[in-house]
DSSP file (Angstrom, degrees, kcal/mol; ACC not computed):
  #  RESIDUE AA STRUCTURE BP1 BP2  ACC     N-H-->O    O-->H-N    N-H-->O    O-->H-N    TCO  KAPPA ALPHA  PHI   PSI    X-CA   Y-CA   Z-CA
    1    1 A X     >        0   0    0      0, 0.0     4,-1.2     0, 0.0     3,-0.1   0.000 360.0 360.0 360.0 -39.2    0.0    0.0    0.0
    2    2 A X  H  >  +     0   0    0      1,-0.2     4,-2.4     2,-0.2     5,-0.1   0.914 360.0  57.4 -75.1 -33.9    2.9    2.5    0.7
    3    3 A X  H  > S+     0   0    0      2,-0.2     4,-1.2     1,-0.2    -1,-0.2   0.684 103.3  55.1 -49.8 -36.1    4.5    1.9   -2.4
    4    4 A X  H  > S+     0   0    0      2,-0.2     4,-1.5     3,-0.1    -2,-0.2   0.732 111.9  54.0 -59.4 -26.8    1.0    3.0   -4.3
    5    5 A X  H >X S+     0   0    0     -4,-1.2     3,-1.9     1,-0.2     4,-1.3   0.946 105.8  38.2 -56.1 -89.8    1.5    5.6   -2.6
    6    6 A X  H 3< S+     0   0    0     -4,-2.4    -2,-0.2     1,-0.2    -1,-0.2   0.431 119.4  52.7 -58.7  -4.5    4.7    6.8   -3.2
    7    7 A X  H 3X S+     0   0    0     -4,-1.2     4,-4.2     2,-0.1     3,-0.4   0.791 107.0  50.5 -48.0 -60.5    4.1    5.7   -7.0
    8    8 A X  H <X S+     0   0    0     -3,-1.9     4,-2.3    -4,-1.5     3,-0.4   0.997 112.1  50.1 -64.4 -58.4    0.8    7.7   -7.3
    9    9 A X  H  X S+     0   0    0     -4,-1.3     4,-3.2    -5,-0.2    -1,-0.2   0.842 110.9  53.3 -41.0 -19.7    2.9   11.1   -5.7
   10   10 A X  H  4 S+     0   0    0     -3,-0.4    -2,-0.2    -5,-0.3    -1,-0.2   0.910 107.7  45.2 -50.1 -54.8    5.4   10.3   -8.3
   11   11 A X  H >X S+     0   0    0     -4,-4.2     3,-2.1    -3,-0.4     4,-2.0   0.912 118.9  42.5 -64.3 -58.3    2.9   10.4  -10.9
   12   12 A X  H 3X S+     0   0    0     -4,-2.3     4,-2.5     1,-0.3     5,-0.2   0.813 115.8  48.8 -67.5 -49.3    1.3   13.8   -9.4
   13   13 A X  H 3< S+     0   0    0     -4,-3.2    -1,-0.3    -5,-0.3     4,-0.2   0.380 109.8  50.0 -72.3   2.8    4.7   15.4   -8.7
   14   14 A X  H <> S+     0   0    0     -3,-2.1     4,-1.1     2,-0.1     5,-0.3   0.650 110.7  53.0-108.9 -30.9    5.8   14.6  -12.0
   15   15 A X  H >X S+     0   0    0     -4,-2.0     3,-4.0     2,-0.2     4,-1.1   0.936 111.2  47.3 -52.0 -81.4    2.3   16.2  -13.7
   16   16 A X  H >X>S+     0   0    0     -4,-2.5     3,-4.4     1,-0.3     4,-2.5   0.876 105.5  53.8 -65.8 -56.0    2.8   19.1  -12.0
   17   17 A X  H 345S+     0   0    0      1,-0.4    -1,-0.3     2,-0.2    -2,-0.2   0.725 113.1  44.1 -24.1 -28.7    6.4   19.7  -12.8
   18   18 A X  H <X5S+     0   0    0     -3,-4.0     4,-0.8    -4,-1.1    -1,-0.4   0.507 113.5  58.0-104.4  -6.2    5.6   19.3  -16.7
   19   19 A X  H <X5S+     0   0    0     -3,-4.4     4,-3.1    -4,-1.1     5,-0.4   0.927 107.9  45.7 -71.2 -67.3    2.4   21.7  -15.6
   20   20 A X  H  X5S+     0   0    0     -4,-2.5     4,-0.9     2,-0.2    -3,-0.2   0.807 109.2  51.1 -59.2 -24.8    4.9   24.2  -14.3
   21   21 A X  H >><S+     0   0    0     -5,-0.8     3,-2.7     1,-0.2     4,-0.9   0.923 113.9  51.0 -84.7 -69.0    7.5   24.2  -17.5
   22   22 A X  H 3X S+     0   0    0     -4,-0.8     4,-3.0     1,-0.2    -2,-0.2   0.728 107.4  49.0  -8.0 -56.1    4.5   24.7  -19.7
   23   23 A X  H 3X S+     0   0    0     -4,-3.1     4,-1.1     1,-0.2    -1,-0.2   0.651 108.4  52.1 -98.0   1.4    3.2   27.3  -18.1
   24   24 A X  H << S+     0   0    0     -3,-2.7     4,-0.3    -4,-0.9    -2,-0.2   0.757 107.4  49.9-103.0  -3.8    6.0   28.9  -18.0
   25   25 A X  H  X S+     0   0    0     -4,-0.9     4,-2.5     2,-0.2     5,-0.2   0.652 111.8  53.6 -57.0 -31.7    6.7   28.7  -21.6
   26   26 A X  H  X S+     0   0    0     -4,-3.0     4,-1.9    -5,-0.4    -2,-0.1   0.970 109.8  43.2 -41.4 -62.8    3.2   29.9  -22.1
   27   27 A X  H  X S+     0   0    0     -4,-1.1     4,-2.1     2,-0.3    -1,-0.2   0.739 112.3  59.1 -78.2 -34.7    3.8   32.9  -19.9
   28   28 A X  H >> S+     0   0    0     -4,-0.3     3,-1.5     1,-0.2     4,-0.9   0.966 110.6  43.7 -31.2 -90.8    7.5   33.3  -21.9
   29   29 A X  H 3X S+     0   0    0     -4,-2.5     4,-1.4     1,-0.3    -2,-0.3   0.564 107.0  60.1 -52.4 -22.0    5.7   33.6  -25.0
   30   30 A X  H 3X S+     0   0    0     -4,-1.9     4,-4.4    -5,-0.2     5,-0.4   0.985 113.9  34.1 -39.7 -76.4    3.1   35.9  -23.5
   31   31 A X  H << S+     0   0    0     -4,-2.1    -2,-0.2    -3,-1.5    -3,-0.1   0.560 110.2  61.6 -90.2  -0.4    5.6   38.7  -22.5
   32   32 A X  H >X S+     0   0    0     -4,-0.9     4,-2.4    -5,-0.1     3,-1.0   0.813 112.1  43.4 -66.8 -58.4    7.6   37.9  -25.5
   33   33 A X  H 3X S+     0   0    0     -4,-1.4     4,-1.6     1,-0.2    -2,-0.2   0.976 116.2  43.9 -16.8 -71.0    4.1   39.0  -27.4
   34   34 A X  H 3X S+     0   0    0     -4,-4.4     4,-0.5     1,-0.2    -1,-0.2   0.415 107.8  61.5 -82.7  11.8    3.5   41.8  -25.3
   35   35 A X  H <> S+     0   0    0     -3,-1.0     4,-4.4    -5,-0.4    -1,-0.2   0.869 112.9  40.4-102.0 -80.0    7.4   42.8  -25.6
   36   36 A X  H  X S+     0   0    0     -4,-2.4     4,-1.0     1,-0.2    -2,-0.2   0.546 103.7  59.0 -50.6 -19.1    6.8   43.1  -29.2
   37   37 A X  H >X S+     0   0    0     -4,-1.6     4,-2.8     2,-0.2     3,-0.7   0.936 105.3  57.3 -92.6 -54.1    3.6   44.7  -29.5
   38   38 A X  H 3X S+     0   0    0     -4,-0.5     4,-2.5     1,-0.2     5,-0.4   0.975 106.0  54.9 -32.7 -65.8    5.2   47.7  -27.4
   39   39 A X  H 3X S+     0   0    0     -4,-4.4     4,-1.4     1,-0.2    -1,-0.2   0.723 102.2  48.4 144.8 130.1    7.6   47.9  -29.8
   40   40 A X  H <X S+     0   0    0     -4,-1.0     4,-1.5    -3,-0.7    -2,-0.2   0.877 108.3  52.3 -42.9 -66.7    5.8   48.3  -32.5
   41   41 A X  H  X S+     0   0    0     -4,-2.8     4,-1.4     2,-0.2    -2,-0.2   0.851 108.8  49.2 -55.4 -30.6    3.8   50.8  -31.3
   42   42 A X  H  X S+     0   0    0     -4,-2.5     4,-1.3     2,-0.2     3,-0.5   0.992 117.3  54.3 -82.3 -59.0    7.2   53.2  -29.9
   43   43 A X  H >< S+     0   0    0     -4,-1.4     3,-1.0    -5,-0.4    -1,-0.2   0.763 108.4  42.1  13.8 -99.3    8.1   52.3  -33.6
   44   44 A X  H 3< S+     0   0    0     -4,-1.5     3,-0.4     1,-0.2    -2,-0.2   0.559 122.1  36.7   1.4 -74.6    5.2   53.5  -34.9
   45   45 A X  H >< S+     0   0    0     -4,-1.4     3,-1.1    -3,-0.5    -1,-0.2   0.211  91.1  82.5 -81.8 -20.7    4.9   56.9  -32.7
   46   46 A X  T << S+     0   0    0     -4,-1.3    -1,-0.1    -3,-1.0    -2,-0.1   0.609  83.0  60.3-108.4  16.4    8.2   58.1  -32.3
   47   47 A X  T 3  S+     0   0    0     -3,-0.4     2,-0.4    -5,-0.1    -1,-0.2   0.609  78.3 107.1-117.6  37.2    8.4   59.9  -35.7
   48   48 A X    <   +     0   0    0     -3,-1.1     2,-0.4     0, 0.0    -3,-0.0  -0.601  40.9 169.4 -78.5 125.0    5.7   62.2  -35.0
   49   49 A X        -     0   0    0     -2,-0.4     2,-0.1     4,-0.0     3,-0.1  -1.000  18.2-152.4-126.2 149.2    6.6   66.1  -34.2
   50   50 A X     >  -     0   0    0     -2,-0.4     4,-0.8     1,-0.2     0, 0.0  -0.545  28.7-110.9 -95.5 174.8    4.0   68.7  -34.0
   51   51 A X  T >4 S+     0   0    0      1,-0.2     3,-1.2    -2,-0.1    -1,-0.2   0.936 113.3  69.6 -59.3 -50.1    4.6   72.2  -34.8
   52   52 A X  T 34 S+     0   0    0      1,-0.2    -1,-0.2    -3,-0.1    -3,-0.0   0.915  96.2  53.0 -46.4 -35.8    4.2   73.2  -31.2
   53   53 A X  T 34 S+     0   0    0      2,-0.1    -1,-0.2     0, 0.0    -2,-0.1   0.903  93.7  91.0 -75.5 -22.6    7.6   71.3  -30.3
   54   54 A X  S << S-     0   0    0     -3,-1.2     2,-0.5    -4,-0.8     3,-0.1  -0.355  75.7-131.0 -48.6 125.2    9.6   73.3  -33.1
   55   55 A X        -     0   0    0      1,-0.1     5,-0.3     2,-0.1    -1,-0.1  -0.625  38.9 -86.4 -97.3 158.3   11.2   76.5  -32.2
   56   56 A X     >  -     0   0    0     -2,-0.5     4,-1.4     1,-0.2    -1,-0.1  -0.213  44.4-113.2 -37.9 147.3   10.6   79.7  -34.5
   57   57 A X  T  4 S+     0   0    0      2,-0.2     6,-0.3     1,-0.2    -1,-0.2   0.804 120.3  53.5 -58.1 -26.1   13.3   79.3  -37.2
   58   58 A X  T  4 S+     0   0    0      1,-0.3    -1,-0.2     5,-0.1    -2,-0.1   0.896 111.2  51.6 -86.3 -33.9   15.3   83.0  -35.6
   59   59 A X  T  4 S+     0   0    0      4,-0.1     5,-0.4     5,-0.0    -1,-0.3   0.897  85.9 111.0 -74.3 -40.1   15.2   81.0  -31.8
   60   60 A X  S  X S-     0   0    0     -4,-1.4     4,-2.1    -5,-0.3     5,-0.1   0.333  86.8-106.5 -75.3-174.2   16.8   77.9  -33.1
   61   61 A X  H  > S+     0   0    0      1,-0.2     4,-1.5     2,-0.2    -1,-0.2   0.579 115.5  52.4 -86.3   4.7   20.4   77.2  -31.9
   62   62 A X  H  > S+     0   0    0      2,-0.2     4,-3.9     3,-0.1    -1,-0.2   0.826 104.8  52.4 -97.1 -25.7   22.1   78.1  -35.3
   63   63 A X  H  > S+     0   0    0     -6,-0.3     4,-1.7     3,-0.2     5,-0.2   0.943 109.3  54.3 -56.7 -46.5   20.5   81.3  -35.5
   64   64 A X  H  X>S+     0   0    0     -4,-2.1     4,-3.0    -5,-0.4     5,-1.2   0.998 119.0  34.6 -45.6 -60.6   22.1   81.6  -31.8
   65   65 A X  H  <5S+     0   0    0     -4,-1.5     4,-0.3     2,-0.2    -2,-0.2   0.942 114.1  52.3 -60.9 -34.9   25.3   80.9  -33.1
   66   66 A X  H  <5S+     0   0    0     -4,-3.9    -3,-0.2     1,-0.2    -2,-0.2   0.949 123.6  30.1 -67.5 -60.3   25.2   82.3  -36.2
   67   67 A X  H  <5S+     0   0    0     -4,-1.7    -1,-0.2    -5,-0.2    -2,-0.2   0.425 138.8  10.9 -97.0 -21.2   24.1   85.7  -34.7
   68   68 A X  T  <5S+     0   0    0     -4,-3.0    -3,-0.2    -5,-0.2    -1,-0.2   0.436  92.5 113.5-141.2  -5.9   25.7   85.8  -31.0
   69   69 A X      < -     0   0    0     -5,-1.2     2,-0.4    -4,-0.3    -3,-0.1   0.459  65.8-123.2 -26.3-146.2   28.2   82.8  -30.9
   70   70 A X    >>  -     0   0    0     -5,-0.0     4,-1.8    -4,-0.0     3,-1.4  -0.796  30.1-102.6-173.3 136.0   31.9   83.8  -30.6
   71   71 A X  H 3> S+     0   0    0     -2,-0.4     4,-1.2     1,-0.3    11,-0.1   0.472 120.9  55.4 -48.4 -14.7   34.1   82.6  -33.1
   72   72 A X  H 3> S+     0   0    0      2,-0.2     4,-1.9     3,-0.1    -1,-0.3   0.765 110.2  54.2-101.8 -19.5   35.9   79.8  -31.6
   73   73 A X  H <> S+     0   0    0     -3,-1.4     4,-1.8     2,-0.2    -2,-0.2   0.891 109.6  53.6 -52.4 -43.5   31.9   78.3  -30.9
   74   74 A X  H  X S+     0   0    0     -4,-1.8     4,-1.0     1,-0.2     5,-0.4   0.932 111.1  38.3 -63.8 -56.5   31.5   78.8  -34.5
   75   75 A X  H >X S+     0   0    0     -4,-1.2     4,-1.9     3,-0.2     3,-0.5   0.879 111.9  61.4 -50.0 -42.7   34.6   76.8  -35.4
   76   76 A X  H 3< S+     0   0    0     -4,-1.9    -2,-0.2     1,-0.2    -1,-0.2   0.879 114.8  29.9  -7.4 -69.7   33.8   74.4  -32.8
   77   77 A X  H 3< S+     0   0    0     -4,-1.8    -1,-0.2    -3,-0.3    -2,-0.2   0.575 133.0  32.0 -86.5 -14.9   30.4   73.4  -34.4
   78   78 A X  H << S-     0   0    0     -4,-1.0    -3,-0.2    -3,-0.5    -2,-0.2   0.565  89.0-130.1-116.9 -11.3   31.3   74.0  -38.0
   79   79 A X  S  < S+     0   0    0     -4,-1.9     2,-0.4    -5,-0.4    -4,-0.2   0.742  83.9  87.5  64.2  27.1   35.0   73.2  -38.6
   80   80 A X  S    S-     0   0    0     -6,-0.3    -2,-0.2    -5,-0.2     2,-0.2  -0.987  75.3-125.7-139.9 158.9   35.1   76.3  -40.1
   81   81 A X     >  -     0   0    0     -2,-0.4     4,-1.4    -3,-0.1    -9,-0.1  -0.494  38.9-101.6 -87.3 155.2   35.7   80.1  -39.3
   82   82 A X  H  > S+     0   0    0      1,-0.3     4,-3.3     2,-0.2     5,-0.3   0.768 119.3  51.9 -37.0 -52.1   33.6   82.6  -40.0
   83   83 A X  H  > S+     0   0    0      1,-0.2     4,-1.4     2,-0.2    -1,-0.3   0.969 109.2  51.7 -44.0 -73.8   35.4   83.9  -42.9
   84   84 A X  H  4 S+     0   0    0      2,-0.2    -2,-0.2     1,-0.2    -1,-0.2   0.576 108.7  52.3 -44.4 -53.3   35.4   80.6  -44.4
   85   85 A X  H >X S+     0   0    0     -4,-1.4     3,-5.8     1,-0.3     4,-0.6   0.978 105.4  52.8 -58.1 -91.9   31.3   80.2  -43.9
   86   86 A X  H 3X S+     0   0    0     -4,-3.3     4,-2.3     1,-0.3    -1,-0.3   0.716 113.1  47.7 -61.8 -10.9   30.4   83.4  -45.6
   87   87 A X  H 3X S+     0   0    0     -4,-1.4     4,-1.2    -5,-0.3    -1,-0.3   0.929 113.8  42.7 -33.0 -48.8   32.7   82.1  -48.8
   88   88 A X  H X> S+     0   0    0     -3,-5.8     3,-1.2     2,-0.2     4,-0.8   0.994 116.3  51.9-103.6 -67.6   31.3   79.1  -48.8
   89   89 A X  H 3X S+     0   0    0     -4,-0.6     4,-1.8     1,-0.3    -1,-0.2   0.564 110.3  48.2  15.3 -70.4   27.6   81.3  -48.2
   90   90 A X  H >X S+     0   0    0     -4,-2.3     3,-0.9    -5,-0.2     4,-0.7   0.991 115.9  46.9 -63.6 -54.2   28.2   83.8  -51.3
   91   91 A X  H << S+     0   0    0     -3,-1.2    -2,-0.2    -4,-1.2    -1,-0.2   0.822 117.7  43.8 -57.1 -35.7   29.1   80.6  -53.6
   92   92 A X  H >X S+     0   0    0     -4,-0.8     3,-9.4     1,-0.1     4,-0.7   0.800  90.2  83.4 -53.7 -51.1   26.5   79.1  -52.4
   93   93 A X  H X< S+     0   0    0     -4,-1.8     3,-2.0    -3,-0.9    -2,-0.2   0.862  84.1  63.7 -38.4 -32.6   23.4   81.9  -52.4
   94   94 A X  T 3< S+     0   0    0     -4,-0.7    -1,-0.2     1,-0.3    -2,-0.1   0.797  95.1  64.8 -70.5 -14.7   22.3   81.5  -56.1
   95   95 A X  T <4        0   0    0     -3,-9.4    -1,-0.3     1,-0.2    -2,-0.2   0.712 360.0 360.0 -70.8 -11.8   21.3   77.8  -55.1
   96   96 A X    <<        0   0    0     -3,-2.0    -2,-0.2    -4,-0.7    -1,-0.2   0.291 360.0 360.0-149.8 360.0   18.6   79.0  -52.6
């Protein structure tokens, strides 16, 4: 009789045990799911900009530089000096 026993717990502890890997591949693939479906969505969403987040073209930060920088910020940010810029500027102007 004790040996049916400890057979029939065998049996039960070995169900659950394949119960438990199961349902924790389920649950894997769940948040593997839900892993992707996030994202997608940030995907999706992140190459929206309104106007409101834009600043006026005269605020933005090359109009700061260009207009109150200091010349070694302006070489800094452009690899070139000022001089150099309005060369390249006038050669430029007829494109635009």
């Amino acid at each position: 009789m004790a040996a049916e026993g400890v057979d029939a717990m065998l049996v039960m502890a070995s169900a659950f045990v394949e119960h438990e890997e199961a349902l924790h591949e389920v649950r894997r693939e769940v948040y593997d799911k839900l892993v992707e479906e996030a994202w997608r969505i940030a995907m999706r969403s992140r190459h929206y900009l309104t106007t409101q987040c834009l600043d006026t073209p005269s605020d933005s930060a090359w109009m700061m530089l260009y207009t109150h920088g200091s010349d070694i910020n302006f070489l800094n940010a452009t690899s070139l000096t000022r001089s150099a810029f309005h060369q390249l500027l006038r050669r430029f102007s007829r494109f635009y």
